[in-house]
C-alpha positions as CSV (number, residue, x, y, z in Angstrom):
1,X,-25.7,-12.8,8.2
2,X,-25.1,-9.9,10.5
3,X,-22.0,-7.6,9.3
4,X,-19.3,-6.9,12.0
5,X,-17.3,-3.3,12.2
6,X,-14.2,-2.9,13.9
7,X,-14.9,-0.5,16.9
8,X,-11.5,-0.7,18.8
9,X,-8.1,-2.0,18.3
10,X,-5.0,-2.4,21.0
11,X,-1.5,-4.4,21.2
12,X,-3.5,-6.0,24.4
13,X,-5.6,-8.4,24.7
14,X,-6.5,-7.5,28.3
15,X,-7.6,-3.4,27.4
16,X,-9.8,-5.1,24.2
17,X,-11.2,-7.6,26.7
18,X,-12.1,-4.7,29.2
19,X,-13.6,-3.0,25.7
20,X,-16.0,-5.6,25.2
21,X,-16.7,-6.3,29.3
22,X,-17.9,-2.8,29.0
23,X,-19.8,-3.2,25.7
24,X,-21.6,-5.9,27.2
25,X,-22.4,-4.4,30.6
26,X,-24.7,-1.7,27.9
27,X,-26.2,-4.9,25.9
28,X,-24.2,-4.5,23.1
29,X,-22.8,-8.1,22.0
30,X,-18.8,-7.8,21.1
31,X,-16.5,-10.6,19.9
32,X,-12.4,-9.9,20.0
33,X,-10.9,-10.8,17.3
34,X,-7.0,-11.9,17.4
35,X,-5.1,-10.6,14.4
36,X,-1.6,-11.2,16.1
37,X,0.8,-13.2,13.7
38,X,0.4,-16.6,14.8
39,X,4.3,-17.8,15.3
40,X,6.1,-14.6,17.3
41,X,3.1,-12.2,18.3
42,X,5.3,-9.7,17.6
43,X,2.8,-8.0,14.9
44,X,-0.7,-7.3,15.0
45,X,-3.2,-6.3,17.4
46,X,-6.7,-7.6,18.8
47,X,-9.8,-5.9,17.9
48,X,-12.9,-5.5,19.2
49,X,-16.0,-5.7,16.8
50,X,-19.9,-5.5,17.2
51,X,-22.5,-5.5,14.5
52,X,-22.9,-2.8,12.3
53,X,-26.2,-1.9,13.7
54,X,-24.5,-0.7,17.4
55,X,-21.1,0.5,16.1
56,X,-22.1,4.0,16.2
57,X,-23.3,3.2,19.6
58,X,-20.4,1.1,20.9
59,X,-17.8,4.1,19.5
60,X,-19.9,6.2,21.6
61,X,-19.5,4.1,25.0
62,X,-16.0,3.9,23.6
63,X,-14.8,7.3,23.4
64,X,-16.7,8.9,26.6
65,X,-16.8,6.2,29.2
66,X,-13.6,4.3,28.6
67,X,-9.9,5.6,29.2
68,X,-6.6,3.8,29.4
């Protein structure tokens, strides 16, 4: 089983969406994970994870090619 690292994290699920577009345009598979509070979705936040193996390189992509 592949281990998953959290790579970003936002309040909105549109800028992790855009996250993992762009992971995915550089062949580097990304699921969003929803860790709002399921009643009010008041609390919590959506992150964006890939396996461990590309983490280093998704943080990478993250940090120098995507701005918000």
């Amino acid at each position: 089983m592949e281990k998953w690292q959290k790579v970003f994290e936002s309040e909105s699920v549109v800028r992790a969406e855009i996250v993992k577009g762009v992971l995915g345009e550089h062949d580097i598979t990304a699921i969003v994970l929803n860790k709002k509070e399921s009643v009010y979705q008041i609390n919590g936040s959506y992150h964006v994870m890939v396996t461990s193996e590309k983490a280093f390189e998704a943080a990478n992509l993250i940090k120098n090619e995507i701005s918000f």
